[in-house]
Backbone as JSON Lines, residues from 0, in Angstrom:
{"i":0,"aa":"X","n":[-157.69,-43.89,-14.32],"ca":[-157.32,-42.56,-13.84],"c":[-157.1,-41.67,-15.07]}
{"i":1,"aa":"X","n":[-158.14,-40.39,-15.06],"ca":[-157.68,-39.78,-16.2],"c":[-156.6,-38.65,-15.82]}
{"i":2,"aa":"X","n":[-155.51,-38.11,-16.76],"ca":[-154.92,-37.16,-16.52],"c":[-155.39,-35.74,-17.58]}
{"i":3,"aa":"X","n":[-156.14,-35.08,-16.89],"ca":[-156.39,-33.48,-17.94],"c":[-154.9,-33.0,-17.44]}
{"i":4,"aa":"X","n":[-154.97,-31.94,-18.67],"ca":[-153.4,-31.25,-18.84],"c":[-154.36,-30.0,-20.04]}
{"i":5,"aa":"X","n":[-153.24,-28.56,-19.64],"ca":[-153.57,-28.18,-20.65],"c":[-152.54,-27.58,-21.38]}
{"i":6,"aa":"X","n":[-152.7,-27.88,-22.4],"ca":[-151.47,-27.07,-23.78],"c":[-151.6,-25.53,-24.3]}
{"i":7,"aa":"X","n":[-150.48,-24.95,-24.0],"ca":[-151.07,-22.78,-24.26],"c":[-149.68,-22.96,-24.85]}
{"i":8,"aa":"X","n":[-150.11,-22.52,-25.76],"ca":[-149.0,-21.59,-26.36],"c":[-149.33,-20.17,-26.94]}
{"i":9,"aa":"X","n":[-147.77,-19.88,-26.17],"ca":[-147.79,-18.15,-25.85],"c":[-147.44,-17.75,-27.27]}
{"i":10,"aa":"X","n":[-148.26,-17.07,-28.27],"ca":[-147.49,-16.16,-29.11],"c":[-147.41,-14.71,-29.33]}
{"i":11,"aa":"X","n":[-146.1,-14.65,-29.32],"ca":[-145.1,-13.37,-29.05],"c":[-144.9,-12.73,-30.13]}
{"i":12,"aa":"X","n":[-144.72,-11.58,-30.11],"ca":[-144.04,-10.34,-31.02],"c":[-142.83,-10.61,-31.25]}
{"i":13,"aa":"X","n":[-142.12,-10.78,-32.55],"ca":[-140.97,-10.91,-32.81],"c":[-140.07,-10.03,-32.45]}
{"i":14,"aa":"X","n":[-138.8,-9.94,-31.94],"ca":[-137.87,-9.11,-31.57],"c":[-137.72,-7.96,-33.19]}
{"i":15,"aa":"X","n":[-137.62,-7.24,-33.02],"ca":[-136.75,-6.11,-34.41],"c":[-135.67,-6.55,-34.42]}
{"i":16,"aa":"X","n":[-135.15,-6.35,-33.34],"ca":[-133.5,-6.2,-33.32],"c":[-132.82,-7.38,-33.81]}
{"i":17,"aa":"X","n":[-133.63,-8.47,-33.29],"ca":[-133.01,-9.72,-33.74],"c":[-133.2,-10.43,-34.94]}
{"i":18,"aa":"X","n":[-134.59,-9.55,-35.57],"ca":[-134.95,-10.15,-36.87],"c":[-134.05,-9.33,-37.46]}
{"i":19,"aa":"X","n":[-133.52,-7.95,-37.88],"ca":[-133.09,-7.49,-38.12],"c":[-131.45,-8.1,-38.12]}
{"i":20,"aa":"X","n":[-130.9,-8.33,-37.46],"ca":[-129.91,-8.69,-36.71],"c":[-129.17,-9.89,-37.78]}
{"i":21,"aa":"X","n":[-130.49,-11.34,-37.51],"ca":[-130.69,-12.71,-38.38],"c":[-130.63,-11.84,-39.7]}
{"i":22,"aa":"X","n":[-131.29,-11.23,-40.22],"ca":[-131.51,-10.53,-41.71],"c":[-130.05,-10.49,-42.37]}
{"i":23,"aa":"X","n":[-129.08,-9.65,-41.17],"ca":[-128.22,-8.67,-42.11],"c":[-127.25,-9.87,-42.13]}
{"i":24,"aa":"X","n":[-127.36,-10.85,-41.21],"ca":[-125.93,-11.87,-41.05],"c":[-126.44,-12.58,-42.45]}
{"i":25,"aa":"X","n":[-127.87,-12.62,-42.59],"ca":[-128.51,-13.81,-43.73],"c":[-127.67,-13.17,-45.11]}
{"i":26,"aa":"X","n":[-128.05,-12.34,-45.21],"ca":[-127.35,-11.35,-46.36],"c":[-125.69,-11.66,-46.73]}
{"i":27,"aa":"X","n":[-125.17,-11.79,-45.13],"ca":[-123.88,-11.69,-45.16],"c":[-123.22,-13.2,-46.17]}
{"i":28,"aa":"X","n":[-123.86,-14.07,-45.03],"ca":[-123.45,-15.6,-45.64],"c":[-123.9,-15.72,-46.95]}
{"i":29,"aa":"X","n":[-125.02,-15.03,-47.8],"ca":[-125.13,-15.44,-48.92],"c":[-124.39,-14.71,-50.21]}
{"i":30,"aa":"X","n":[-124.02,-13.53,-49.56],"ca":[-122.35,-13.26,-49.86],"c":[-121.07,-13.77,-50.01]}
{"i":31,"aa":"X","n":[-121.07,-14.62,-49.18],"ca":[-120.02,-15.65,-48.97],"c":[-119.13,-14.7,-47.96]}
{"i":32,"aa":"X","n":[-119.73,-14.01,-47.3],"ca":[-118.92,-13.2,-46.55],"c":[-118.38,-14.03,-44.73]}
{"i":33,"aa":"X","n":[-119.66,-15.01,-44.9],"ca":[-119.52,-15.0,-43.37],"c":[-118.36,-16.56,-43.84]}
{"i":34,"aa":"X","n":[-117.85,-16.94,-42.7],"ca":[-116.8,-18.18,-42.83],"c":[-116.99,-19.35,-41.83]}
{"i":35,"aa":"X","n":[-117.97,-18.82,-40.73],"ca":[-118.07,-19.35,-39.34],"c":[-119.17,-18.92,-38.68]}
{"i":36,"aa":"X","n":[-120.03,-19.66,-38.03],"ca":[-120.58,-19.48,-36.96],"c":[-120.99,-20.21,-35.53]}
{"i":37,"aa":"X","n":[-121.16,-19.18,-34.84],"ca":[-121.43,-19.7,-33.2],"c":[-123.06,-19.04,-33.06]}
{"i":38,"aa":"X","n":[-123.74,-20.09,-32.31],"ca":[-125.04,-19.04,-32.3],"c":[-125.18,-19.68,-30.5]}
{"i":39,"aa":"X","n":[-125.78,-19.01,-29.76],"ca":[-126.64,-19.41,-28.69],"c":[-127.76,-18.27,-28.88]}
{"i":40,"aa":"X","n":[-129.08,-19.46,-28.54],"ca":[-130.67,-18.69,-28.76],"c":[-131.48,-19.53,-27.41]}
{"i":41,"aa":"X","n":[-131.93,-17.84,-26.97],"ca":[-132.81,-18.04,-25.52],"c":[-134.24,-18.22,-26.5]}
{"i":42,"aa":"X","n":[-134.62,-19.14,-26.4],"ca":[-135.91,-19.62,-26.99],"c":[-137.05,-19.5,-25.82]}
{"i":43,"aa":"X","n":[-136.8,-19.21,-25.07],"ca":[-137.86,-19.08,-23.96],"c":[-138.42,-20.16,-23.28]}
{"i":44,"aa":"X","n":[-139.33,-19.86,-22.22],"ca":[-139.84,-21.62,-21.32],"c":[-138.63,-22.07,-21.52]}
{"i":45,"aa":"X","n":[-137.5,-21.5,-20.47],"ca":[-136.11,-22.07,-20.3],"c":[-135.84,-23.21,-21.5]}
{"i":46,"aa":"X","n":[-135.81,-22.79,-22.52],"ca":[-135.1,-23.64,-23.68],"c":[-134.13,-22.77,-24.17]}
{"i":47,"aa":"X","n":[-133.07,-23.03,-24.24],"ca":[-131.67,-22.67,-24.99],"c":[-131.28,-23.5,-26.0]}
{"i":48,"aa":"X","n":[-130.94,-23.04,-27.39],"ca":[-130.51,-23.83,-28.15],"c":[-129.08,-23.1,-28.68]}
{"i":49,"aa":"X","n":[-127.77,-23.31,-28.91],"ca":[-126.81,-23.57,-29.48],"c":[-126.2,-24.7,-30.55]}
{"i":50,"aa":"X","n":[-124.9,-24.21,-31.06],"ca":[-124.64,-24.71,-32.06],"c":[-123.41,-24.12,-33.06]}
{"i":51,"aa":"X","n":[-122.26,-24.4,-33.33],"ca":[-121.35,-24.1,-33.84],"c":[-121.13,-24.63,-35.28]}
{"i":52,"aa":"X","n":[-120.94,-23.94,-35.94],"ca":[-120.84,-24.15,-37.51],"c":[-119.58,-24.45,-38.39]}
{"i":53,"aa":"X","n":[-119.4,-25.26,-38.73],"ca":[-117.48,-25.04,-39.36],"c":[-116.81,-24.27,-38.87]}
{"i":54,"aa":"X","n":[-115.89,-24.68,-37.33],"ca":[-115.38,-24.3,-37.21],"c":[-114.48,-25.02,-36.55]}
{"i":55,"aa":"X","n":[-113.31,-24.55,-37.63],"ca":[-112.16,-25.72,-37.6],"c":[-110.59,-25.71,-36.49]}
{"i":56,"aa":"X","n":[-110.56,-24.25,-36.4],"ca":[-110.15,-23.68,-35.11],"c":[-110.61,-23.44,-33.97]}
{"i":57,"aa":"X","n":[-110.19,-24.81,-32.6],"ca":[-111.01,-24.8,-31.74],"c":[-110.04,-23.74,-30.69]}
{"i":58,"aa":"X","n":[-109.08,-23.35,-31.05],"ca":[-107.96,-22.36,-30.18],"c":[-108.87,-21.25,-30.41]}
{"i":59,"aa":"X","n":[-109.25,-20.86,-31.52],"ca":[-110.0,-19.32,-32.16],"c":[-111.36,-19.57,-31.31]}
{"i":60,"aa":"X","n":[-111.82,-20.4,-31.66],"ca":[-113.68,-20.41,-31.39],"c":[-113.57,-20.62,-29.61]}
{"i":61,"aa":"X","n":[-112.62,-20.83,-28.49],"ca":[-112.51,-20.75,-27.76],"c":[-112.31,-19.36,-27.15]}
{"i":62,"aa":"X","n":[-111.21,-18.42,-27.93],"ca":[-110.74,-17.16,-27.42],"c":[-112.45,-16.15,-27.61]}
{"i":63,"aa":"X","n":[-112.61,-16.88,-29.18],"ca":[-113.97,-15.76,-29.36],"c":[-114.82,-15.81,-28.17]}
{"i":64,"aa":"X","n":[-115.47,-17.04,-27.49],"ca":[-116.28,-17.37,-26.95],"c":[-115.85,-16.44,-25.76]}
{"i":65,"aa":"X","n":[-114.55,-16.77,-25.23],"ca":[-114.31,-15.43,-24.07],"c":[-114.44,-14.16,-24.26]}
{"i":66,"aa":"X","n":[-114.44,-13.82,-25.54],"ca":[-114.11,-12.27,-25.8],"c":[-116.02,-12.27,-25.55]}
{"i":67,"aa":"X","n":[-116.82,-13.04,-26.56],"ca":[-118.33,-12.83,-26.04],"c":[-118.55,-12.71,-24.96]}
{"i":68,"aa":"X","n":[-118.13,-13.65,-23.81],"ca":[-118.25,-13.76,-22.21],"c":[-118.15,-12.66,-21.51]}
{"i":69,"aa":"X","n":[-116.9,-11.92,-21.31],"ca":[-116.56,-10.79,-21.23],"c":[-117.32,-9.49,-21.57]}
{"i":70,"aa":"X","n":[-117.9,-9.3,-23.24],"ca":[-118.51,-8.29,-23.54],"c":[-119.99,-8.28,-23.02]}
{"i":71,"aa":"X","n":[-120.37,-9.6,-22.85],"ca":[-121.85,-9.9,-22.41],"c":[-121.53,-9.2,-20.81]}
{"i":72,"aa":"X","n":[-120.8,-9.33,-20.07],"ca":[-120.56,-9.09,-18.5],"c":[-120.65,-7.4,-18.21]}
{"i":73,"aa":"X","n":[-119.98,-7.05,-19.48],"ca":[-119.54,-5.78,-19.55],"c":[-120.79,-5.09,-19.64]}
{"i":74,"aa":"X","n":[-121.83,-5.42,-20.39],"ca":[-122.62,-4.71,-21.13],"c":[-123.99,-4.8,-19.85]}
{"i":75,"aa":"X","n":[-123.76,-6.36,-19.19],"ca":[-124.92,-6.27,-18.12],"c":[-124.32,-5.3,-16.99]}
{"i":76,"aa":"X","n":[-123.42,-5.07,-16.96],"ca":[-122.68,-4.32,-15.85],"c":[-123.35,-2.49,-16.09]}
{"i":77,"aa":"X","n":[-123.36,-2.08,-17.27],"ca":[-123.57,-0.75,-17.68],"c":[-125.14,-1.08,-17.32]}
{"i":78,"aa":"X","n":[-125.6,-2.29,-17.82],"ca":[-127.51,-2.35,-18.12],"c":[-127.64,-2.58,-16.58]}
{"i":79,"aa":"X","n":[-127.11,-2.71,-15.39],"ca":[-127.26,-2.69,-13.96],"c":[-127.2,-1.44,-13.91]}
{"i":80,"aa":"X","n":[-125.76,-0.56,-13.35],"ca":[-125.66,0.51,-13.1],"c":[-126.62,1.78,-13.86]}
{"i":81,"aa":"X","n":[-127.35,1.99,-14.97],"ca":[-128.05,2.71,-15.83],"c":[-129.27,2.91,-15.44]}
């Protein structure tokens, strides 16, 4: 029994905003400015990747994560109503 299948891959236009975005944080850390990070990335074809970086305060990296939760809600709330 043979199985054909076929393999596509979609290639996409890079975001600005987000290359831009990655750029200025890149800048930041090699500053020594940044101390911490949290990332979640919609990679598309339902793949999500996350990942938390030294971070040694799980009381802090918890509150942040709500304060993100919240502003993300907030912001789809205006991007509904608009």
């Amino acid at each position: 029994m043979k199985n054909d299948f076929e393999v596509r891959l979609l290639k996409k236009d890079p975001n600005p905003y987000i290359v831009k975005c990655l750029e200025s944080l890149l800048e930041r850390a090699r500053k020594g400015e940044m101390r911490h990070i949290i990332y979640l990335v919609d990679l598309g074809d339902s793949f999500i990747s996350n990942g938390v970086g030294d971070f040694r305060d799980r009381f802090n990296l918890i509150g942040q994560l709500e304060i993100m939760k919240m502003d993300c809600w907030q912001r789809r709330e205006v991007n509904d109503q608009g």
